[in-house]
C-alpha positions as protocol buffer text, in pm:
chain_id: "A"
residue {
  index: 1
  type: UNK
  ca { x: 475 y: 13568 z: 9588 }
}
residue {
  index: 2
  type: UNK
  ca { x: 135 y: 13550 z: 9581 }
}
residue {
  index: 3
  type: UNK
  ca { x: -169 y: 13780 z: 9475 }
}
residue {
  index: 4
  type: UNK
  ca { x: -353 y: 13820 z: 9807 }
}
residue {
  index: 5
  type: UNK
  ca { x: -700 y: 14007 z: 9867 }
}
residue {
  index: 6
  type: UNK
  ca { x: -555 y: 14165 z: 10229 }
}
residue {
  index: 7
  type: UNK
  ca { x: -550 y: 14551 z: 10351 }
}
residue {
  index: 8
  type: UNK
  ca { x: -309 y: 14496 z: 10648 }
}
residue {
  index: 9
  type: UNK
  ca { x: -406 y: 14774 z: 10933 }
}
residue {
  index: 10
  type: UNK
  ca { x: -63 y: 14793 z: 11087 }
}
residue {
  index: 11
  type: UNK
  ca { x: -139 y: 14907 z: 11505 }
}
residue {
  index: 12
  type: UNK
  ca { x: 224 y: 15037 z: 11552 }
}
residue {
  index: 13
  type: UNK
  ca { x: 344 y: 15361 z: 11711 }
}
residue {
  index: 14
  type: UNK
  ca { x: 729 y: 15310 z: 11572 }
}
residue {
  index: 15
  type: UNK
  ca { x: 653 y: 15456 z: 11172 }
}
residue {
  index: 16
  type: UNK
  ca { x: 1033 y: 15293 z: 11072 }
}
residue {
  index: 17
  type: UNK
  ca { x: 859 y: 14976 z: 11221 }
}
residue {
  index: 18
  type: UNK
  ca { x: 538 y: 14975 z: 11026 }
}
residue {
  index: 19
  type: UNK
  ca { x: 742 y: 15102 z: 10736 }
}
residue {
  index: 20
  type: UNK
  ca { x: 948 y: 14822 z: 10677 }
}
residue {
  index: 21
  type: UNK
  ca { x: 665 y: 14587 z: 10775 }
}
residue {
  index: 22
  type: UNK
  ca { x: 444 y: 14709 z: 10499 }
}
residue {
  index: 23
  type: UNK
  ca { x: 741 y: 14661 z: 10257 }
}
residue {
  index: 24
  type: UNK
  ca { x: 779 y: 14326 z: 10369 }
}
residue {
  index: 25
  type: UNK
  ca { x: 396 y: 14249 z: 10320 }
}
residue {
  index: 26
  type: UNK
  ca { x: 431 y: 14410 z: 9979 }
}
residue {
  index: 27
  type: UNK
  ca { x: 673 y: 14232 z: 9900 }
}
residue {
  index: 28
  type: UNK
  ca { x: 529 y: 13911 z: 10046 }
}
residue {
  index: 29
  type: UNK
  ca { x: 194 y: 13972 z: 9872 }
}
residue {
  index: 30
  type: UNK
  ca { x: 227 y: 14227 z: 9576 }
}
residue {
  index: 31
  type: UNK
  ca { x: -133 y: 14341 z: 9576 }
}
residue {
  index: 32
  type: UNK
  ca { x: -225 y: 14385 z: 9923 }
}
residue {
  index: 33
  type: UNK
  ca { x: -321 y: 14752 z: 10087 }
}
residue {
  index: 34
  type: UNK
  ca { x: -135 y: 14856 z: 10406 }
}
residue {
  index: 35
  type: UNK
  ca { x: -250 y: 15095 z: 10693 }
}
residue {
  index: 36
  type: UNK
  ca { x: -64 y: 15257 z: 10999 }
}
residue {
  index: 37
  type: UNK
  ca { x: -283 y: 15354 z: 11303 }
}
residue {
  index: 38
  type: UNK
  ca { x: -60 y: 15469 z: 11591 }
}
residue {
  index: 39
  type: UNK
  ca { x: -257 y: 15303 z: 11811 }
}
residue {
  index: 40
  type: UNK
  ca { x: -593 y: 15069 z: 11840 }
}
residue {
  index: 41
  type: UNK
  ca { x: -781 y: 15392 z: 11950 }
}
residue {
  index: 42
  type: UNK
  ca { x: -675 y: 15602 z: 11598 }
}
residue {
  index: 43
  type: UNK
  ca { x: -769 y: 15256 z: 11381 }
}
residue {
  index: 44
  type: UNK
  ca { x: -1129 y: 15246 z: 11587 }
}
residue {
  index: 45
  type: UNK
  ca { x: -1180 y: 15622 z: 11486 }
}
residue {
  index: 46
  type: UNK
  ca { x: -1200 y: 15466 z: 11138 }
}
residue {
  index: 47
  type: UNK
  ca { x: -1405 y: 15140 z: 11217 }
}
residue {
  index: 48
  type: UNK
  ca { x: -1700 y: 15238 z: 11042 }
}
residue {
  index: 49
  type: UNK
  ca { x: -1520 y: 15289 z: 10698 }
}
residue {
  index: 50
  type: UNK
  ca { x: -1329 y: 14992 z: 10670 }
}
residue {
  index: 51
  type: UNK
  ca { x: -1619 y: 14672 z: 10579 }
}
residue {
  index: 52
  type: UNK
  ca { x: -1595 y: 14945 z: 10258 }
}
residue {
  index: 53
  type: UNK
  ca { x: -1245 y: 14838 z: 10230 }
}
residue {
  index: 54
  type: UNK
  ca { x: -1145 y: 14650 z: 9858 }
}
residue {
  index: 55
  type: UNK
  ca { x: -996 y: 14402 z: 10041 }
}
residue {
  index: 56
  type: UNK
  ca { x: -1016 y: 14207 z: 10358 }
}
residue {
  index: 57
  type: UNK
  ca { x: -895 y: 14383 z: 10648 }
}
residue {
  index: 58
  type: UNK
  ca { x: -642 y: 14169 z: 10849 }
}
residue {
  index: 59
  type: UNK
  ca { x: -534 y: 14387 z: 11206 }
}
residue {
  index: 60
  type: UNK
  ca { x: -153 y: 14349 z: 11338 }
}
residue {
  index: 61
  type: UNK
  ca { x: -74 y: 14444 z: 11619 }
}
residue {
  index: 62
  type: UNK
  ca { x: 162 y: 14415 z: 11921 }
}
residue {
  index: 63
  type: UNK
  ca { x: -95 y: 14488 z: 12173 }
}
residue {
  index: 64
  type: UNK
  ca { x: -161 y: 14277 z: 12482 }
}
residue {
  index: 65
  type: UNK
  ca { x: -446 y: 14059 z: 12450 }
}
residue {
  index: 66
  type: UNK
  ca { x: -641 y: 14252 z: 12779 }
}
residue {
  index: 67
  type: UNK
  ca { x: -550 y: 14554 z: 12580 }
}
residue {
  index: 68
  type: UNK
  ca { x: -716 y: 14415 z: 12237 }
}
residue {
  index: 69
  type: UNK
  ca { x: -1019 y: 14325 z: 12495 }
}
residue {
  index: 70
  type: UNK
  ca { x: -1052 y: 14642 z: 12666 }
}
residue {
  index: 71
  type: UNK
  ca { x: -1071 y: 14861 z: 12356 }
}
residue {
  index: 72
  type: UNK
  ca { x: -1307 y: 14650 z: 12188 }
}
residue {
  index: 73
  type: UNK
  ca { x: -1084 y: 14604 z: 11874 }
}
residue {
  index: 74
  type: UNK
  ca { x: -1102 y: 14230 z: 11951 }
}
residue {
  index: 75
  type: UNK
  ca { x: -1496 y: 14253 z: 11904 }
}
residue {
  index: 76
  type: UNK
  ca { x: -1462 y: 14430 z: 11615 }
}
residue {
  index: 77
  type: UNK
  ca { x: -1232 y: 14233 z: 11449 }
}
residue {
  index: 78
  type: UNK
  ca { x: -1513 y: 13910 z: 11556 }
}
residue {
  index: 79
  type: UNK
  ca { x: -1843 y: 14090 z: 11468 }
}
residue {
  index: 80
  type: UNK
  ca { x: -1678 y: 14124 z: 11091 }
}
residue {
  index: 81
  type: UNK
  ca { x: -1488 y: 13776 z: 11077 }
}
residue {
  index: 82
  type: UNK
  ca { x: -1161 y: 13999 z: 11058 }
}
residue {
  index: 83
  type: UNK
  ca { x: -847 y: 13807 z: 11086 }
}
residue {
  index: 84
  type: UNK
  ca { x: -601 y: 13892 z: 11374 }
}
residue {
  index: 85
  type: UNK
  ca { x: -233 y: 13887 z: 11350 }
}
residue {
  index: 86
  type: UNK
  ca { x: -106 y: 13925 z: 11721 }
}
residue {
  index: 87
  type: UNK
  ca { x: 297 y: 13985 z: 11772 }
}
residue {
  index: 88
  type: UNK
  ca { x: 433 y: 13797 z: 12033 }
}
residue {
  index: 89
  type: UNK
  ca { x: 575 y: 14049 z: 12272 }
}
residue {
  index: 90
  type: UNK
  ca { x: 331 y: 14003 z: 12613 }
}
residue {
  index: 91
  type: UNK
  ca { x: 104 y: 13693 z: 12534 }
}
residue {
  index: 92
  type: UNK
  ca { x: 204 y: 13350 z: 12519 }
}
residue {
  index: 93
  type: UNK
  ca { x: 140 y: 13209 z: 12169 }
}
residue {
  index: 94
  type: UNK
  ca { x: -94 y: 12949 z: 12254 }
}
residue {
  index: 95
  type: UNK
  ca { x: -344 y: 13183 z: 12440 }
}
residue {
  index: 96
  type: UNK
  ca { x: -302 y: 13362 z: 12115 }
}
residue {
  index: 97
  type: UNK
  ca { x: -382 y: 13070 z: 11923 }
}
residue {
  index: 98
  type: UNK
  ca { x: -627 y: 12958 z: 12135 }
}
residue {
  index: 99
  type: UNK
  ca { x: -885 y: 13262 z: 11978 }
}
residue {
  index: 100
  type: UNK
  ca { x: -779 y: 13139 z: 11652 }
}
residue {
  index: 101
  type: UNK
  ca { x: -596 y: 13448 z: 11602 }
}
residue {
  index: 102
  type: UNK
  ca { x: -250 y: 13407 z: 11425 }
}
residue {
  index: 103
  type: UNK
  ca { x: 119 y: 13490 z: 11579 }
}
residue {
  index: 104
  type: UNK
  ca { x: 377 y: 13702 z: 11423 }
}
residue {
  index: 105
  type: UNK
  ca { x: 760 y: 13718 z: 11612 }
}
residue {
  index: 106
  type: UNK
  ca { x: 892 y: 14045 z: 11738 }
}
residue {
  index: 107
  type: UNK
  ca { x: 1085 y: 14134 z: 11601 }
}
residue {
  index: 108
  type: UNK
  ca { x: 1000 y: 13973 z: 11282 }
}
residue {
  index: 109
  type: UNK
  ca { x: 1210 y: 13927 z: 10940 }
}
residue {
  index: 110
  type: UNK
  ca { x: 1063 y: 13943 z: 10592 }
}
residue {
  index: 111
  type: UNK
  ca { x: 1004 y: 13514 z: 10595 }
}
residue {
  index: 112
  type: UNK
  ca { x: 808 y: 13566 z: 10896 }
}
residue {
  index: 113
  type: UNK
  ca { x: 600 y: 13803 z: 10726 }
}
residue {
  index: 114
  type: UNK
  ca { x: 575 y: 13567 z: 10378 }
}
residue {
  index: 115
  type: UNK
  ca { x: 446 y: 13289 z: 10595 }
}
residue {
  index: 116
  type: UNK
  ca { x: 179 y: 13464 z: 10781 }
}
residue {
  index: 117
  type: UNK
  ca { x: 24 y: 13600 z: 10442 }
}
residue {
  index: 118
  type: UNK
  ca { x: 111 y: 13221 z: 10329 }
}
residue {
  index: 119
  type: UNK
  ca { x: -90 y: 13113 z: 10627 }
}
residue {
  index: 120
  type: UNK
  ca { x: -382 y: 13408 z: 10567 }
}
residue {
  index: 121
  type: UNK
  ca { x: -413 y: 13285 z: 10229 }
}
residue {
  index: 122
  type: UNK
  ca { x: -467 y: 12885 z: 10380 }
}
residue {
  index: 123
  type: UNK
  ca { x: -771 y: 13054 z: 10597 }
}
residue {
  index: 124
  type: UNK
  ca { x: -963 y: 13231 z: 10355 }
}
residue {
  index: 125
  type: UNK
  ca { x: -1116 y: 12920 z: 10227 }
}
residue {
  index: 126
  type: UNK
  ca { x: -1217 y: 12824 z: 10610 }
}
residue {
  index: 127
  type: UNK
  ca { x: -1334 y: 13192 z: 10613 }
}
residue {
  index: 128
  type: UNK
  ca { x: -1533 y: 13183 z: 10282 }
}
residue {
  index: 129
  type: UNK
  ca { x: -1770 y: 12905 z: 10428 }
}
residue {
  index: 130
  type: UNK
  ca { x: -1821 y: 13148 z: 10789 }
}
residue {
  index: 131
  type: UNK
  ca { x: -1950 y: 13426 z: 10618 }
}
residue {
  index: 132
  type: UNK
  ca { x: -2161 y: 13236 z: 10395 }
}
């Protein structure tokens, strides 16, 4: 387990869902923050409080990418060098990947939630060096 400096905003209407997903990032990464928003339009009502976040934001979500476009959560999530978890559900994983954005599976299990945060914690170096 490791000590990781994330507030996951969980974008998921299901709250048994996003339940047991934050308990798998807690238990994946003991110190991070977790956030449900219903839906990308609830989590940009809040978009102006969370650069004041203690940690960094990282968004998941299970929204299409034209979805992510069209509500400008993906320029949100660029203008503040906010990671993007995307799970796979409507998008192929390599247009995914192709914005640098990371996949989760959908349904996911508990190891597919310890290796994203394992693979969060591998770009915050890489991320470090953009913002500076």
């Amino acid at each position: 387990m490791a000590h990781t400096p994330f507030c996951f905003l969980i974008i998921e209407r299901d709250s048994f869902i996003a339940q047991d997903m934050a308990e798998g990032l807690a238990e994946a990464s003991p110190d991070c923050l977790s956030r449900r928003y219903a839906s990308i339009e609830a989590l940009l009502d809040t978009a102006e409080t969370l650069p004041s976040l203690p940690a960094l934001p990282v968004i998941i979500t299970k929204q299409s990418l034209s979805d992510i476009d069209a509500t400008g959560l993906g320029a949100l999530a660029e203008r503040h060098d906010w990671p993007v978890v995307v799970r796979l559900d409507l998008d192929p994983p390599e247009a995914v990947a192709a914005r640098g954005w990371l996949t989760l599976p959908s349904p996911f299990t508990r190891p597919d939630l310890m290796q994203m945060v394992e693979e969060l914690l591998a770009e915050l170096p890489r991320q470090a060096l953009r913002r500076a």
